[in-house]
C-alpha positions in Angstrom: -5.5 37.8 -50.0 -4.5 38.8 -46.3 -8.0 38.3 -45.6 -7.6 34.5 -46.8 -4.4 33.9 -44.7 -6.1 34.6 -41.4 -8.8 32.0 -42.4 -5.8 29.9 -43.4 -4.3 30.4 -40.0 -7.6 29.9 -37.6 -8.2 27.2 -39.3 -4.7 25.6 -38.8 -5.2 26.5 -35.2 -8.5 25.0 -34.5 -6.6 21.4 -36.6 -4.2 21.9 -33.7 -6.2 22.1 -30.9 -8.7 19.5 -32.5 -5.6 17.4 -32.4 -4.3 18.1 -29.2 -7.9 17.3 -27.8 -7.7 13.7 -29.4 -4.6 12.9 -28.3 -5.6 13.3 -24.6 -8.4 11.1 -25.5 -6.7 8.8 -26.5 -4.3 8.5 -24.0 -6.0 6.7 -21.5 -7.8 4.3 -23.3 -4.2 3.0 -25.5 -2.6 2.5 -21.7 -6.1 0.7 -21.2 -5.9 -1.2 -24.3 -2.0 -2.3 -24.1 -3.2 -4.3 -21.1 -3.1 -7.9 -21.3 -6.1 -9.6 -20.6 -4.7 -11.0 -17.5 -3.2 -7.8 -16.7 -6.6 -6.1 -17.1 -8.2 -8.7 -14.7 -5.5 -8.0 -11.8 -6.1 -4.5 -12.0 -9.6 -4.3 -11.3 -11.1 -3.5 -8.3 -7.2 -2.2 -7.2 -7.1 1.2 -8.2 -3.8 0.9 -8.9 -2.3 2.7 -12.0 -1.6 0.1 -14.9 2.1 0.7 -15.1 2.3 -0.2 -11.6 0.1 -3.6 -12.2 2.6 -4.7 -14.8 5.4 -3.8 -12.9 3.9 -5.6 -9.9 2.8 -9.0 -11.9 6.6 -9.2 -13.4 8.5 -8.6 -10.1 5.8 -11.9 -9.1 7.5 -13.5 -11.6 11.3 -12.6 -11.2 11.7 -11.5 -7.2 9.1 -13.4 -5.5 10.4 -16.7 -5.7 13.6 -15.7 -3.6 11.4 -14.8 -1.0 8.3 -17.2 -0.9 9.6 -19.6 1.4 10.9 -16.8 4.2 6.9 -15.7 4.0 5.1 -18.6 4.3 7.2 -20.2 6.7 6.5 -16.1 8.8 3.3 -17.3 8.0 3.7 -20.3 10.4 4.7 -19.4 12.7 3.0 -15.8 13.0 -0.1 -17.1 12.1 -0.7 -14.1 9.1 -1.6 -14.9 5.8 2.3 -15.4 4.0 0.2 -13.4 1.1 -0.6 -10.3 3.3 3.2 -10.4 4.1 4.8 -10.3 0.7 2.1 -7.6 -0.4 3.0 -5.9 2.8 6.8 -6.0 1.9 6.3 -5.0 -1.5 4.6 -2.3 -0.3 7.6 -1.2 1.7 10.6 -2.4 -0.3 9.4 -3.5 -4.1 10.9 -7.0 -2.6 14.5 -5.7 -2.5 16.3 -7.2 0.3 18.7 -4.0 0.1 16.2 -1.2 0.4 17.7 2.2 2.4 15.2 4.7 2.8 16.5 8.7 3.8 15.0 8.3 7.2 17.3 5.0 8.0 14.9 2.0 7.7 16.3 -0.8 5.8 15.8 -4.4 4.5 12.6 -5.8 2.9 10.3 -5.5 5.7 11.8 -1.6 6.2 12.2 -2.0 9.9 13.3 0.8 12.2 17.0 -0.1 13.9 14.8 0.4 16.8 12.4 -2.2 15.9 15.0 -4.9 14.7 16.7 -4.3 18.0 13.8 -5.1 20.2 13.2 -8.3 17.6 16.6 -9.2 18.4 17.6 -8.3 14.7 21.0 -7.4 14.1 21.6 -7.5 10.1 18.3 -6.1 9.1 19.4 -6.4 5.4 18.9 -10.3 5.8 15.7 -11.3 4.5 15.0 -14.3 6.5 15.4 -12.5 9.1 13.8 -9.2 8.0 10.7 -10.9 7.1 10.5 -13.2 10.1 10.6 -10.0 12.2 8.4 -8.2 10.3 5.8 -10.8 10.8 6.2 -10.8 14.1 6.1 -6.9 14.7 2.6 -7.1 13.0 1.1 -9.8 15.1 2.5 -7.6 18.1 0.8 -4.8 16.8 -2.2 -6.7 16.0 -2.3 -7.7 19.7 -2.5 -4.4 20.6 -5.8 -4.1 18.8 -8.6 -3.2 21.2 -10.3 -7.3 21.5 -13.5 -5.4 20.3 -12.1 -4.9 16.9 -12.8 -7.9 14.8 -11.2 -8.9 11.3 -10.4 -7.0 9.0 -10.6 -4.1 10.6 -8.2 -5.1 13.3 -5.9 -6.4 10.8 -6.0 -2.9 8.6 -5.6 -1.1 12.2 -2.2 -3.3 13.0 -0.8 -2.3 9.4 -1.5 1.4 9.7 0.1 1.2 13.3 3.2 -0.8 11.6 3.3 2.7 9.1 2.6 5.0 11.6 2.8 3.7 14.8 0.1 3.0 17.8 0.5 6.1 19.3 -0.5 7.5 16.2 -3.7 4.9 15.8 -4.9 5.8 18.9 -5.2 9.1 18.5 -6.9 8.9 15.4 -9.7 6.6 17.0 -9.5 9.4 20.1 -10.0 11.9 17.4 -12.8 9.6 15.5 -15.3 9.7 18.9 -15.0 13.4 19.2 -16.2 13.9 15.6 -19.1 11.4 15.8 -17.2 8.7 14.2 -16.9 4.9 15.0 -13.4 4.5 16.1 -13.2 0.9 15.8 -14.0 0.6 11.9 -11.2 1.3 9.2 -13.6 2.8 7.4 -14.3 5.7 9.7 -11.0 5.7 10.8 -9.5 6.2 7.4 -11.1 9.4 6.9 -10.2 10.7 10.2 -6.2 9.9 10.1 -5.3 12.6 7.3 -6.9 15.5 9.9 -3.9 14.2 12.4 -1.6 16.7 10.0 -3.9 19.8 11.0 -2.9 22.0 14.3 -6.6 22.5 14.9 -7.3 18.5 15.5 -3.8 17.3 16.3 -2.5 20.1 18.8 -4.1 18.7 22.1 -4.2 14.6 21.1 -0.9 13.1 23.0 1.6 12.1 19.7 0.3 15.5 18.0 1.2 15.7 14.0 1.5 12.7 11.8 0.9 12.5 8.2 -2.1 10.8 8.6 -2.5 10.1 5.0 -0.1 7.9 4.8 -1.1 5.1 6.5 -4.3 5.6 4.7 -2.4 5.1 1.8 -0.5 1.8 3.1 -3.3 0.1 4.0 -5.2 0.3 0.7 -2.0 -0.4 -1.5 -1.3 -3.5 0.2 -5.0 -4.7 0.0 -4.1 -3.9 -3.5 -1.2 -5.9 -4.2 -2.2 -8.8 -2.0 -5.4 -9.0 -4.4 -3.5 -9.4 -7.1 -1.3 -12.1 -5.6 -4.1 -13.5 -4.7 -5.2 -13.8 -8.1 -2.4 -15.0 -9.3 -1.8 -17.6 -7.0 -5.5 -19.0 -7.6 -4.9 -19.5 -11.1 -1.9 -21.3 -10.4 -4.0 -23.8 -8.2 -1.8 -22.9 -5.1 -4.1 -21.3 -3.4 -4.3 -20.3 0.7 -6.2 -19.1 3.1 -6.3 -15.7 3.2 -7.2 -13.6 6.1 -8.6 -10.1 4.6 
């Protein structure tokens, strides 16, 4: 009898784990599955976790349209794509014109009080005038893109700076020809900015430690989300030039 309980039992216990096992399984492939078509189509190629596609395609639907106009008339008179901008301010702020981060940067472009001083900002909480300033930072920082970087990579190497700063950039693409690398691609460069947060490569650069993976980070989200936007927009027939 004891003998046939401990059967009982390890076979109870391999059930469980058997079950445990399936449900893991399963997991991925129901959050896969409880995609809509169209959300399935935005997502691929992104990378991006599916919760954060749906979450991204809804706030299209219910916060982008109180910001359009501010980003493509930035894209006027900036001269960058008004798509790059709102995936660029999503990236920073979710499209919340109130956004407060810990380290004091604020509004839907997340600008440094710094920043929106020398843009001649005072209320960065505006939009208009957060996004207008915004752009206008990034085609700055895009100026400062060695000429012999050409799109996209110069574009990628602006918005890293606007996450990071120049400073920061520079040394990376300092670091880049030391290792062997080609410092004016984004895709040697990307690989190179997470090392910034090691003493051993950041100790004798001149801006020293940055969390290099960040910007890293910020660049590929934001080619992301202006994907998607960009998908969306095409099958609403309002389609614009993009630049990346």
């Amino acid at each position: 009898m004891e003998t046939i309980k401990q059967v009982g039992k390890q076979i109870s216990l391999v059930l469980v784990l058997l079950l445990g096992m399936l449900i893991l399984w399963e997991l991925p492939h129901h959050d896969r599955n409880y995609l809509s078509h169209q959300e399935r189509t935005a997502q691929l190629g992104t990378k991006l976790p599916s919760y954060e596609v749906k979450t991204f395609l809804r706030h299209i639907e219910t916060r982008l349209p109180s910001y359009r106009e501010e980003f493509q008339q930035a894209e006027k008179k900036s001269g960058i794509s008004w798509m790059l901008l709102a995936a660029m301010a999503y990236q920073e702020s979710q499209w919340n014109h109130k956004a407060v981060s810990p380290t004091g940067v604020r509004g839907i472009m997340m600008l440094t009080r710094s920043t929106a001083s020398d843009l001649g900002i005072k209320n960065r909480l505006d939009p208009s005038k957060s996004i207008a300033g915004g752009a206008r930072y990034l085609s700055y920082l895009q100026k400062r893109v060695p000429d012999n970087i050409r799109m996209p990579d110069r574009m990628f190497f602006a918005l890293a700076a606007y996450n990071v700063g120049m400073g920061h950039i520079n040394d990376a693409r300092l670091l880049a020809k030391r290792l062997g690398k080609n410092s004016d691609q984004w895709e040697d460069l990307k690989s190179i900015l997470p090392l910034l947060a090691h003493k051993e490569y950041y100790q004798d650069l001149p801006h020293r430690y940055a969390r290099g993976w960040e910007p890293v980070k910020y660049v590929k989200r934001i080619r992301a989300y202006r994907n998607i936007l960009q998908q969306v927009m095409k099958r609403e027939g309002k389609m614009s030039q993009v630049d990346i």
